[in-house]
C-alpha positions in Angstrom: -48.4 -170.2 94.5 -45.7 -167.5 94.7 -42.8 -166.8 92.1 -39.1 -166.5 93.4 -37.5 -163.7 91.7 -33.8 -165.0 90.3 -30.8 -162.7 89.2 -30.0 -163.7 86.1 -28.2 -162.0 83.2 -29.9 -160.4 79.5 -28.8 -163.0 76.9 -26.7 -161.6 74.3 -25.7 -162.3 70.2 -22.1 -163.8 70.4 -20.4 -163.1 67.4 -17.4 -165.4 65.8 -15.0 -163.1 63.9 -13.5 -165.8 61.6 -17.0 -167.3 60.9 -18.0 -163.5 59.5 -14.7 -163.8 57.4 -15.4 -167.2 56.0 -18.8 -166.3 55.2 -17.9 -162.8 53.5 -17.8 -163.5 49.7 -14.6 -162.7 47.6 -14.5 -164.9 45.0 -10.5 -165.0 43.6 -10.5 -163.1 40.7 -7.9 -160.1 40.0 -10.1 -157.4 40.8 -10.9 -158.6 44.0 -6.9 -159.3 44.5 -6.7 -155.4 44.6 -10.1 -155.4 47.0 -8.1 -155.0 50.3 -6.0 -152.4 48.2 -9.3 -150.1 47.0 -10.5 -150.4 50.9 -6.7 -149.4 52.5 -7.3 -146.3 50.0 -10.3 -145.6 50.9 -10.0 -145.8 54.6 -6.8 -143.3 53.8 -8.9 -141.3 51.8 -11.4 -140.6 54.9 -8.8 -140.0 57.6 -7.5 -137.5 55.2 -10.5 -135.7 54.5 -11.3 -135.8 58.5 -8.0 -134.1 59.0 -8.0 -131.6 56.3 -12.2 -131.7 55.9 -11.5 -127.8 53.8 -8.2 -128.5 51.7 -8.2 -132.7 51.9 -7.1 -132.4 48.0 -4.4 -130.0 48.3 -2.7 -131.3 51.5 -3.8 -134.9 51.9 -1.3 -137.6 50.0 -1.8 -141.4 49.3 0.8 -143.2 48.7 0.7 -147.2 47.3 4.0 -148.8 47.3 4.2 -152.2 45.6 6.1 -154.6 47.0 8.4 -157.3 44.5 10.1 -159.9 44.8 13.4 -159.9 43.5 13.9 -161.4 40.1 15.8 -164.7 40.2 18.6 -164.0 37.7 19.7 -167.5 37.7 16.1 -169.3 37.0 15.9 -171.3 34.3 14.4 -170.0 31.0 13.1 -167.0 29.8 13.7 -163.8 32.1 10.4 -161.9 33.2 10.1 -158.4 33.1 8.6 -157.8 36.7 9.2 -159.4 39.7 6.2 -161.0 41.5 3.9 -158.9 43.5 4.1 -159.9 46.9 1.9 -157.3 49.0 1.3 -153.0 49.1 1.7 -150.4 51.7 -0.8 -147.9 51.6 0.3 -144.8 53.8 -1.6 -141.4 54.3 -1.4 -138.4 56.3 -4.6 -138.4 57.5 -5.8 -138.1 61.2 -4.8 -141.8 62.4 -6.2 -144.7 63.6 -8.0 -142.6 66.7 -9.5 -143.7 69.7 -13.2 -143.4 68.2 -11.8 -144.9 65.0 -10.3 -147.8 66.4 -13.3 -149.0 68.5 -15.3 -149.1 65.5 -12.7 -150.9 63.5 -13.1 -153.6 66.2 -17.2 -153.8 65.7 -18.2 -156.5 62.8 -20.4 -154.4 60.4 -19.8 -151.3 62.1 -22.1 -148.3 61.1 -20.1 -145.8 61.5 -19.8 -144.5 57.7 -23.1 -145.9 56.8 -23.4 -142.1 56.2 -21.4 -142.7 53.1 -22.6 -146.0 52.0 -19.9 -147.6 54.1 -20.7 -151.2 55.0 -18.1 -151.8 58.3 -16.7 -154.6 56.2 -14.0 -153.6 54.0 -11.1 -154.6 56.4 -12.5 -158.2 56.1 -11.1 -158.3 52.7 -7.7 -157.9 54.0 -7.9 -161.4 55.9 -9.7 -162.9 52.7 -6.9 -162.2 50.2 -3.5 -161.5 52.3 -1.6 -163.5 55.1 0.2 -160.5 56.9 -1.4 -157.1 57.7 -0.2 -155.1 59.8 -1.0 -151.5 61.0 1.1 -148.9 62.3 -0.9 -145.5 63.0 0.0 -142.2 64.5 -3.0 -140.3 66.1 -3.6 -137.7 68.9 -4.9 -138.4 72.2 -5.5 -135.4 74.2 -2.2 -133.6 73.6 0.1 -136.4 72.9 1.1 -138.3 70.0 0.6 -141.7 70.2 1.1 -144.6 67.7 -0.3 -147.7 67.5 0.8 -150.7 65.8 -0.8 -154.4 65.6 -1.0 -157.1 63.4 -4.5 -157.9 61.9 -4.9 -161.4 62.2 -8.1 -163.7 61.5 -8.2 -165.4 65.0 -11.2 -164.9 67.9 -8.8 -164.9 70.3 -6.3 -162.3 69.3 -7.5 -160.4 66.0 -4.8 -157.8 67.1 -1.7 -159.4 67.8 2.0 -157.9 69.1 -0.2 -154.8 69.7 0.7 -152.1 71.4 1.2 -148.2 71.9 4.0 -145.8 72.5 4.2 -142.1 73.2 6.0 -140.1 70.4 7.1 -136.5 70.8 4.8 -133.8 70.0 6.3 -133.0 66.1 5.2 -136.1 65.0 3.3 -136.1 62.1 0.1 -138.1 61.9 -1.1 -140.8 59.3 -1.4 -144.7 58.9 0.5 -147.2 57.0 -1.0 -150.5 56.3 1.0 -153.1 55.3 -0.5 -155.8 53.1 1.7 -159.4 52.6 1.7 -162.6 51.1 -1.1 -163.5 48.9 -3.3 -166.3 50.2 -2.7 -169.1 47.2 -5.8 -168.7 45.7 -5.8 -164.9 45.2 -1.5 -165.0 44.2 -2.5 -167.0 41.1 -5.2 -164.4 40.0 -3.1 -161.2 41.1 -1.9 -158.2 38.8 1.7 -158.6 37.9 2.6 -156.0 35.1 2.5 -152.4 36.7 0.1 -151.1 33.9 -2.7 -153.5 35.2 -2.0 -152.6 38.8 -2.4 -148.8 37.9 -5.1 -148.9 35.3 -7.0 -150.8 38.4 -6.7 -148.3 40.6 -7.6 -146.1 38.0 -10.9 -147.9 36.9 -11.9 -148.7 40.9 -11.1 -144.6 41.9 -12.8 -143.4 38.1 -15.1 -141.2 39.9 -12.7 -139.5 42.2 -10.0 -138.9 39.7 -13.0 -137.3 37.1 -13.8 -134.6 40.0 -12.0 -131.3 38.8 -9.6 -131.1 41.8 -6.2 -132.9 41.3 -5.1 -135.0 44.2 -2.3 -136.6 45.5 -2.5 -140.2 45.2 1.2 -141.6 44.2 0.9 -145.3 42.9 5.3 -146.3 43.2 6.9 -149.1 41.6 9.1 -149.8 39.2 8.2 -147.4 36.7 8.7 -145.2 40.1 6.0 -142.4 41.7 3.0 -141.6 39.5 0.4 -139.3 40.7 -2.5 -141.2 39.6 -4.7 -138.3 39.3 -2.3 -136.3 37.1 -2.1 -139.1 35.1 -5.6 -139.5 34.7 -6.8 -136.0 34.8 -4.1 -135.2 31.7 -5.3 -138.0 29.2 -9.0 -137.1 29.5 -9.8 -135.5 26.0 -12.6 -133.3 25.2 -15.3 -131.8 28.1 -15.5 -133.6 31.8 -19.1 -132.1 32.2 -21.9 -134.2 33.5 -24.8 -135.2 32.0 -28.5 -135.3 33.4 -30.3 -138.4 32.4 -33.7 -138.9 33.4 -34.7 -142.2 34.1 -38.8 -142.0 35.2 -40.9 -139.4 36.5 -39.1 -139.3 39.8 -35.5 -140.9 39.6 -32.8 -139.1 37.4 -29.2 -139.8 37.4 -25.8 -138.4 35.7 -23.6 -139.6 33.4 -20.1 -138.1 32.6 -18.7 -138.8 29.2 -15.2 -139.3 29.3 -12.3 -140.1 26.1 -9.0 -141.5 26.5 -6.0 -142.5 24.4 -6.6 -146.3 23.8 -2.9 -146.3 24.5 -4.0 -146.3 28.5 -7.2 -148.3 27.7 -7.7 -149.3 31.7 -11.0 -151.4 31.2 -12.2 -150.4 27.6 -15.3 -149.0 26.1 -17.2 -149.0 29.2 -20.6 -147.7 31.1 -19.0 -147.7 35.2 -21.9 -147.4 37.7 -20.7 -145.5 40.9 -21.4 -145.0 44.3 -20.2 -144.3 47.9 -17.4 -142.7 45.9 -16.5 -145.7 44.0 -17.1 -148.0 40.8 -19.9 -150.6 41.4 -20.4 -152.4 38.0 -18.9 -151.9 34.4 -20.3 -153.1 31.4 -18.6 -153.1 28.2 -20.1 -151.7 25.6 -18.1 -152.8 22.8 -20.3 -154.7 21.2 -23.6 -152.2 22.0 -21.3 -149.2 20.2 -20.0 -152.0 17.3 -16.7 -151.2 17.8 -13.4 -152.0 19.9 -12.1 -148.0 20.0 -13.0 -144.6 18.3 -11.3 -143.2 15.5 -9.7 -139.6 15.8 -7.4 -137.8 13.5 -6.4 -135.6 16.0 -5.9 -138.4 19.4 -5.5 -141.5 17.2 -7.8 -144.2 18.4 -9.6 -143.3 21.5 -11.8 -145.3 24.8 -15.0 -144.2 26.1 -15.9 -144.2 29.6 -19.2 -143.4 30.5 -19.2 -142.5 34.1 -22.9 -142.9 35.7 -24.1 -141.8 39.5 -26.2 -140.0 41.4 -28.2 -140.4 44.7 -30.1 -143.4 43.5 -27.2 -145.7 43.1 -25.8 -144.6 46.1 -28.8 -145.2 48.0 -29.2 -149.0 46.2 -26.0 -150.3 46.8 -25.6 -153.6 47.9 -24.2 -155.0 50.8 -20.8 -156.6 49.5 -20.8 -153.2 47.4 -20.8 -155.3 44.0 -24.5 -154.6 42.7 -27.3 -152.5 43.4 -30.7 -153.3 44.1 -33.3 -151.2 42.8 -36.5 -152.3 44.2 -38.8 -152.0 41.2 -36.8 -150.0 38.8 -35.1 -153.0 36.0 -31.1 -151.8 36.1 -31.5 -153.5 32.2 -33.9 -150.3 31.4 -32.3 -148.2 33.5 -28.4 -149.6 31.3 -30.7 -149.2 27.8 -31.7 -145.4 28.4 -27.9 -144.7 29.2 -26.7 -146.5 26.6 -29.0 -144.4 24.2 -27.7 -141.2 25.6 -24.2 -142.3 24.8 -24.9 -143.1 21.2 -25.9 -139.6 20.8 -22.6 -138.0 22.8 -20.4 -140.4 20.4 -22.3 -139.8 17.2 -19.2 -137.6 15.8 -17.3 -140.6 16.1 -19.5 -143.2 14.8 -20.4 -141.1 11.7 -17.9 -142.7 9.6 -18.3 -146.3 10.4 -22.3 -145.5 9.4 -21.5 -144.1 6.2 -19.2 -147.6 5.6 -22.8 -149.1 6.5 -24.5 -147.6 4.0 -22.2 -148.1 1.2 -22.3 -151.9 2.2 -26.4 -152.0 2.2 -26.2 -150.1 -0.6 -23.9 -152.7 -2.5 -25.8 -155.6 -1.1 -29.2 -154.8 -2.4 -27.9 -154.0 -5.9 -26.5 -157.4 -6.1 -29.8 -159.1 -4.6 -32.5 -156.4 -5.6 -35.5 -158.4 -4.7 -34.2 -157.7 -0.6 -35.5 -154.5 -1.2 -38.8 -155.3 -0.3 -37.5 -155.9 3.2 -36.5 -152.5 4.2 -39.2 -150.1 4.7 -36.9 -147.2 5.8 -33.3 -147.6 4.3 -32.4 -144.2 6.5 -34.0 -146.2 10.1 -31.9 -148.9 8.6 -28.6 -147.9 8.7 -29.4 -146.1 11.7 -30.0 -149.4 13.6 -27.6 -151.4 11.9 -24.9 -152.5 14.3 -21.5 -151.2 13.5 -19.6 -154.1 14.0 -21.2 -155.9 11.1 -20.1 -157.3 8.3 -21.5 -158.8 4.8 -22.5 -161.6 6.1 -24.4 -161.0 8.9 -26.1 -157.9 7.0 -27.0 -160.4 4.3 -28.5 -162.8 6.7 -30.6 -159.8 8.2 -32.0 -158.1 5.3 -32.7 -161.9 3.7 -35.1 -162.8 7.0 -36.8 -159.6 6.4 -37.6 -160.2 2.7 -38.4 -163.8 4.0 -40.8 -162.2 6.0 -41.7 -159.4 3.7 -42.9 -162.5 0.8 -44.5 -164.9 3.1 -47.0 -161.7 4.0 -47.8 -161.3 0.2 -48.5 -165.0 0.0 -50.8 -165.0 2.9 -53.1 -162.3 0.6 -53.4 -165.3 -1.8 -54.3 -167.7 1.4 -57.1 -164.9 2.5 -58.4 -164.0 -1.4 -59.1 -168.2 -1.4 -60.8 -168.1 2.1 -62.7 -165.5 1.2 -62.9 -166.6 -2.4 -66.9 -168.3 -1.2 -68.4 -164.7 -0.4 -67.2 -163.3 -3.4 -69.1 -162.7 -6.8 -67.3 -164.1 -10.2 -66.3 -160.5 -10.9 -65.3 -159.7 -7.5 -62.8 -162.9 -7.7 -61.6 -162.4 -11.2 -61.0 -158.9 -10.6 -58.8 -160.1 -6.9 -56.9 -162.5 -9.2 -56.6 -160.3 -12.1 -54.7 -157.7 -9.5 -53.2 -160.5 -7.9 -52.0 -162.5 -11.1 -50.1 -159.0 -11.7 -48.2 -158.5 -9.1 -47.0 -162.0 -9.6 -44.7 -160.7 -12.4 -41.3 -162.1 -13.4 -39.8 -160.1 -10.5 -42.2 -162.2 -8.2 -41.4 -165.4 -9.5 -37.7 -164.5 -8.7 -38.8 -163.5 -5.3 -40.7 -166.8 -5.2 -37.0 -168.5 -5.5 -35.4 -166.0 -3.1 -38.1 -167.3 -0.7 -36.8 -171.2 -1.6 -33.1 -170.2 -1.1 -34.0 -168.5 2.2 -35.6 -171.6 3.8 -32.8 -173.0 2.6 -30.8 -170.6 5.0 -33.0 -171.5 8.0 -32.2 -175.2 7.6 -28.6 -174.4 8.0 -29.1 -172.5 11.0 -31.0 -174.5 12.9 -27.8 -177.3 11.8 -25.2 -175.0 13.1 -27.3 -174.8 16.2 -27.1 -178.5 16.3 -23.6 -179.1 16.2 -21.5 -179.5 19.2 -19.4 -176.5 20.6 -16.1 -178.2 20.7 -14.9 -175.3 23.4 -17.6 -177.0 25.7 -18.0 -180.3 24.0 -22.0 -179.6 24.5 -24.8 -178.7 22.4 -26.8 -175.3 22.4 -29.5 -175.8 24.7 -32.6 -176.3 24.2 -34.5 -172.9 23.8 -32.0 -172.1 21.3 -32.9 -174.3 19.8 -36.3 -174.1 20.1 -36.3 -170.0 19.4 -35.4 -171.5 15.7 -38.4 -172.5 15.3 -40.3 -170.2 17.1 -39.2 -167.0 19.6 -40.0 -168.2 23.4 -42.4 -166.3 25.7 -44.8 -164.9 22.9 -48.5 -165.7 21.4 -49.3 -164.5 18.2 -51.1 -161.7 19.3 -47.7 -160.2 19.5 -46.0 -162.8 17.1 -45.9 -162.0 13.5 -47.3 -164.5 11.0 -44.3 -164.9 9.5 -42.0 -164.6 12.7 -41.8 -168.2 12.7 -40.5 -171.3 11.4 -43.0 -173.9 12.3 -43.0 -175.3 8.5 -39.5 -176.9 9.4 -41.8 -179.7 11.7 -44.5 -179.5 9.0 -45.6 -177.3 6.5 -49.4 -176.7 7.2 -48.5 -175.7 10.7 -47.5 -172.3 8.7 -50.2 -171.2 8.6 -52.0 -171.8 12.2 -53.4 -168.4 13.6 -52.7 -168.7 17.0 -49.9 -170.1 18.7 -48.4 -169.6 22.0 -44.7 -170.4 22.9 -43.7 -171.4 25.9 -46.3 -170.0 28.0 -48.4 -171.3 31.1 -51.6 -172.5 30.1 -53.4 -170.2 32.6 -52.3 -167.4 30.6 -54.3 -168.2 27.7 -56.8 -171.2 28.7 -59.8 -170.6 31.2 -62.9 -173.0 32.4 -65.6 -172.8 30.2 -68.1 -174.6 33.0 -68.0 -174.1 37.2 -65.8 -177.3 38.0 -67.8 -179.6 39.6 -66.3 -181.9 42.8 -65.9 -184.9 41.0 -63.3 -183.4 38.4 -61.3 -181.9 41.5 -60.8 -185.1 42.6 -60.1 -186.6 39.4 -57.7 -183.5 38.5 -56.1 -183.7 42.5 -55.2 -187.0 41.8 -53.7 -186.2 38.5 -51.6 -183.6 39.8 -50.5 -185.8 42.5 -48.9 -188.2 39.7 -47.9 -184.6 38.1 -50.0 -185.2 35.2 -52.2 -182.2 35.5 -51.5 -178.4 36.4 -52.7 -174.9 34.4 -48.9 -173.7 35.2 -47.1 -176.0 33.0 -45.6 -174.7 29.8 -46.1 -176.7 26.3 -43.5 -175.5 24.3 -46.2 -174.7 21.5 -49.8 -174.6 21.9 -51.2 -173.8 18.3 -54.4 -173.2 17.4 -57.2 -172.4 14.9 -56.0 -173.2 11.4 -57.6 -171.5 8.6 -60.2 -173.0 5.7 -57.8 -173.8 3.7 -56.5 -176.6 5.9 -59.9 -177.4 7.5 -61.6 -180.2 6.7 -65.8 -180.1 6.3 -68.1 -180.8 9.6 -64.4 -181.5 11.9 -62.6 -179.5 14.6 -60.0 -178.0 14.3 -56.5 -180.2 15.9 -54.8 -178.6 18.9 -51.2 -179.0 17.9 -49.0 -179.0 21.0 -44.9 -179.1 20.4 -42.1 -180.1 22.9 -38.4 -180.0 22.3 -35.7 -181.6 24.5 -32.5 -180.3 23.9 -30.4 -181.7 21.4 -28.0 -183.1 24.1 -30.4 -184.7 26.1 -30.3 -188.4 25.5 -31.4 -190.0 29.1 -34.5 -190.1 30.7 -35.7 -191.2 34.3 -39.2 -192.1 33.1 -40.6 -190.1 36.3 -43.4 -187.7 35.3 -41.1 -184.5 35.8 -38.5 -186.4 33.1 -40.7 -188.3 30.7 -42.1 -186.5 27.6 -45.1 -188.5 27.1 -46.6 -188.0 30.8 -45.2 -183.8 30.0 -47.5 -184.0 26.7 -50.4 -185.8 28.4 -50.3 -183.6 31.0 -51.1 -180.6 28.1 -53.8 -182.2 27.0 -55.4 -182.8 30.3 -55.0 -179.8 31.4 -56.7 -178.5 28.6 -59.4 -179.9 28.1 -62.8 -178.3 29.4 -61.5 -175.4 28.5 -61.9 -172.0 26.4 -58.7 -170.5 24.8 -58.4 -166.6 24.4 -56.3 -164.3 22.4 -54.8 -161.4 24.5 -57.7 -158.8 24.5 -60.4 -161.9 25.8 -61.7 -163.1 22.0 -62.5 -166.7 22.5 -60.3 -168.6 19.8 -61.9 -172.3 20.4 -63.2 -174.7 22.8 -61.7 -177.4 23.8 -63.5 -180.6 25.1 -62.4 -184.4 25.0 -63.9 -184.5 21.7 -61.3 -182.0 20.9 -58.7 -183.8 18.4 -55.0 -182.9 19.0 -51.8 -183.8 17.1 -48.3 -184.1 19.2 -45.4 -183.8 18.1 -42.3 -184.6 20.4 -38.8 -183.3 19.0 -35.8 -184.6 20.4 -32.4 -186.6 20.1 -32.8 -190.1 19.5 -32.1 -192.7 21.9 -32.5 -196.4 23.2 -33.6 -195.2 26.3 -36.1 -192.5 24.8 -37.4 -195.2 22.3 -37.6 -198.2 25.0 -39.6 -195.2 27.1 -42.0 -194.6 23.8 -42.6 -198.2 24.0 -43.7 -198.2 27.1 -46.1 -196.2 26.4 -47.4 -197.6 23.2 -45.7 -195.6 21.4 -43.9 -198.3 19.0 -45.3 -197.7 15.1 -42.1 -196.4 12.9 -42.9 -193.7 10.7 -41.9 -194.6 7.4 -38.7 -193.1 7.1 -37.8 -195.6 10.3 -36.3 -193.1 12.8 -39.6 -191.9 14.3 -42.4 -193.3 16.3 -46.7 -192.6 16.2 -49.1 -193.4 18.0 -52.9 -192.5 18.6 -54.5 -192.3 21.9 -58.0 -193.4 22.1 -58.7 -191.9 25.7 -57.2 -188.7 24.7 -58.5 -188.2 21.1 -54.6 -187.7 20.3 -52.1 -188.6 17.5 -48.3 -188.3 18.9 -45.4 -188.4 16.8 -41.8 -188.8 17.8 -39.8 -186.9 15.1 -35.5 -187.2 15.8 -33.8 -183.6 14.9 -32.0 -185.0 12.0 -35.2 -186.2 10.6 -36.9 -182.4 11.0 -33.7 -181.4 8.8 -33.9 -184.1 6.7 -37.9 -184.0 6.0 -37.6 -180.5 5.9 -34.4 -180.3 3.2 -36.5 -183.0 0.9 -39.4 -180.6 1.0 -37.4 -177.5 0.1 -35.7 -179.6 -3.1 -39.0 -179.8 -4.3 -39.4 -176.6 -4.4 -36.3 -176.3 -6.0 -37.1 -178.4 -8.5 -40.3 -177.3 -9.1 -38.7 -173.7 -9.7 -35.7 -175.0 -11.8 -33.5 -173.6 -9.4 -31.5 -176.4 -8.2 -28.3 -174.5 -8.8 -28.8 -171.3 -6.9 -26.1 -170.8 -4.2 -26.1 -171.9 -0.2 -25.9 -169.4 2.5 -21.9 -170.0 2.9 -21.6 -169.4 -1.0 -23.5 -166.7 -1.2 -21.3 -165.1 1.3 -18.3 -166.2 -0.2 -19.0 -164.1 -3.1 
């Protein structure tokens, strides 16, 4: 059989210009009013240096005209103070919109600067956020002038309409003028109105071109009238404009320039701006990281930092819409923490004062409450970590968890003197209690109290975290809630014994010895015995109901309590937590939404197993003679308590509000406990304390910080 050989024609990619300009993402925001703005410079700022590519500083010039509306004398109320922006023009005397030039400004995601991190997209912007652009541009072709003018419009058909070209004599000067009109609706209602914003923009986008030594001509006119924008910056900058090497591993390294203005200017704050390509990429205020809103000076009054950071490994990450960078394996979070460090140390000068205002405030605070003391190891680390932008309060609050922690170590001495107590000799234990039985002085008794009043403090917490933010009308969610209790992610091989606050559900899970928080079961739980066919298919069909999988996550595993709780010739309970947040109040019943299949599913996938700490020492087997005790801690509801029932689950605990249970097949006790009756269990607990102590009329947290 022969082949007949056909003409035919090599497909191609067809490419729908307003399809790429829907699909680029500019969300309206007033940054990205001025995006179109930023690129029109930019563009300028290249045609300039391809025209002068020696002296571009000295003899190129920018100029961005805003364009007002008129202000309506005769409208009704209060007069503004600036008319309504209604577009730019951005004109330059750069080398024009040339032949070359222009073909790639007609190719979608041209490469033509990719050179200089240019993406071929910018233009794009100018359909996204304005109605009119049009383009006027004077270039040389051959030995003529020639200008050519067109309006930039987002259709297939005719992107450049009215254009066209005309000869002009041979004097003519040559540059490009864009002209930028009417705000598309969404982008108007975000737009810069006052001219400080507009120019403190510019300023923030263009941070890393104005900080170069040379002073250029960029005019920003409106109706303040013409500013040179680099004058203006270049003159406020106080102190050195030097840059700074950081290094960030072994083989990256970037720079960082430090930079102090007059707050008076104050164009994004105290700020850390990640360049690239010749522009600002991402700024993050540091405000909060340096603990304070500006720096005092008795020379410049208060004062801005700008930390400016580049270097080739930004450049060479930057994304594609220019808003991020990506990396690869190196965390930008790190990489943020290492420059934040350096800054610290370049503003030290500055921050010296509000330290010293630290220190007199510890120092104050732990001669009105001695016993918190015990808390601070290193008064000197301290202050040096304490956050600037503290006050009583929250110092109060800090150095009171860390004496929490500080008193509940001491009392587990006394929990390991009585475990140990059996393989002692009557001297050996009368000499560990005589010691002990010392320490315990007055002083110790008061700290005793100190430790009442400070559970005290947790209760209240973990109500503020229950109350309803009436900005969202919602409640915190649920690992907020839950890192109350216990922090998320962790085991106790790198959770403290007294990092928690696990007596708040019951008292003897203080002192478990192993806990895990929110991790997958695979992480800590392995097969003691070769699985055999039979339990695949009994586990397979488990996970097809999604009641079985080594990936899920109980909330808290814990495991292992010591003698003291242990009861003669039992095991040990596994003691498995889940919290729903406090806003949740409906469930689906489906596996993936009902707590009881979620805690059954813990169990089963535990079972059979070994648990190990971190380093591979076996903490306990688990079989299904293995007892565990459940405890389920959310929001009650009809709907959660007809779901309970469902399930068994129906015997009120005697305070009414909970539910219990036992499952036979399981080996398993499950208790339904409602948030308010963890606060309320909890409180009653701590009053007996109180009592106990005579201390019933210490102060609460918010009195103790009243006075």
């Amino acid at each position: 059989m022969t082949s007949q050989i056909i003409d035919f024609k090599q497909p191609e990619m067809r490419h729908s210009f307003t399809g790429r300009v829907r699909n680029f993402n500019l969300p309206p925001t007033a940054s990205n009013s001025m995006m179109p703005i930023y690129e029109a410079v930019t563009n300028a700022l290249y045609a300039i240096q391809e025209r002068f590519p020696d002296t571009w500083a000295d003899d190129g010039i920018v100029s961005i005209e805003v364009l007002r509306r008129p202000i309506d004398e005769d409208r009704p109320g209060p007069r503004p103070k600036h008319g309504d922006v209604e577009g730019f023009v951005i004109s330059d005397n750069g080398i024009g919109l040339t032949d070359p030039l222009f073909l790639h400004f007609q190719e979608l995601d041209t490469e033509y600067r990719a050179a200089k991190k240019g993406r071929g997209i910018g233009r794009l912007s100018w359909l996204k956020v304005f109605r009119k652009n049009e383009v006027v541009s004077i270039f040389e072709r051959g030995e003529q002038k020639v200008q050519r003018s067109f309006d930039f419009r987002l259709n297939n058909e005719s992107p450049f309409d009215a254009y066209n070209e005309a000869v002009l004599p041979a004097t003519t000067k040559t540059g490009t003028i864009v002209n930028l009109r009417e705000f598309d609706d969404r982008f108007s209602a975000k737009a810069h109105v006052k001219p400080g914003d507009i120019r403190n923009s510019l300023l923030a986008h263009f941070i890393s071109l104005f900080a170069q030594p040379k002073r250029l001509k960029i005019n920003l006119i409106d109706e303040e009238g013409s500013t040179n924008l680099s004058d203006f910056f270049f003159d406020s900058i106080i102190g050195d404009k030097q840059p700074v090497e950081v290094a960030i591993d072994d083989s990256h390294k970037c720079f960082i320039m430090h930079l102090l203005l007059p707050k008076k200017l104050a164009p994004i704050g105290n700020s850390l701006i990640f360049c690239a390509a010749d522009r600002s990429v991402v700024t993050n205020k540091i405000d909060d990281v340096i603990g304070l809103k500006s720096l005092p000076s008795e020379e410049h009054g208060s004062l801005i930092y700008i930390g400016l950071v580049s270097g080739p490994m930004f450049d060479e990450a930057l994304n594609h819409e220019r808003t991020g960078f990506d990396l690869g394996d190196i965390d930008f979070e790190e990489v943020t923490k290492l420059i934040v460090d350096t800054t610290k140390a370049f503003l030290d000068p500055y921050l010296k004062e509000r330290r010293q205002r630290n220190r007199e405030m510890l120092e104050r605070v732990l001669q009105e409450n001695p016993l918190y003391a015990s808390g601070i190891t290193n008064v000197e680390e301290y202050v040096e970590d304490m956050p600037l932008n503290w006050d009583e309060t929250q110092l109060v609050q800090d150095v009171a968890i860390r004496r929490h922690r500080a008193n509940k170590a001491l009392y587990k001495q006394v929990e390991k003197l009585q475990v140990n107590s059996a393989s002692m000799s009557d001297e050996q234990f009368a000499k560990h209690v005589h010691d002990l039985t010392a320490a315990l002085g007055e002083t110790e008794k008061s700290a005793l109290a100190q430790y009442v009043v400070e559970r005290r403090w947790v209760i209240e917490i973990l109500k503020e975290r229950r109350k309803i933010d009436k900005a969202t009308s919602k409640h915190q969610p649920e690992d907020i809630v839950h890192e109350i209790f216990c922090p998320l992610g962790v085991t106790s091989d790198t959770l403290n014994y007294d990092d928690h606050n696990l007596w708040l559900i019951d008292d003897r899970l203080a002192y478990y010895t192993y806990i895990t928080s929110d991790r997958q079961i695979r992480t800590f739980a392995k097969e003691q015995e070769p699985v055999t066919a039979e339990e695949e298919l009994r586990r397979e069909a488990l996970k097809d109901m999604k009641l079985y999988g080594d990936g899920s996550e109980p909330d808290l595993a814990i495991f292992k309590r010591p003698m003291l709780f242990r009861r003669e010739n039992t095991k040990d309970p596994v003691v498995i937590v889940e919290f729903k947040s406090p806003d949740k109040v409906t469930y689906s019943g489906a596996p993936g939404d009902n707590p009881v299949f979620q805690i059954r599913k813990y169990i089963e996938s535990l079972q059979s197993k070994s648990c190990y700490t971190h380093d591979g020492e076996r903490i306990t087997d688990i079989n299904d003679k293995t007892p565990f005790h459940c405890f389920l801690i959310a929001e009650p509801s009809d709907q959660l308590y007809e779901l309970l029932k469902a399930h068994q689950i129906y015997k009120p605990t005697p305070d009414g509000n909970g539910r219990f249970a036992y499952f036979d097949d399981l080996n398993a006790y499950f208790e339904f406990i409602p948030y308010d009756q963890v606060l309320q269990n909890a409180s009653l607990r701590n009053q007996a304390f109180f009592a106990k102590l005579k201390i019933e009329k210490l102060p609460s947290k918010s009195a103790a910080a009243a006075e």
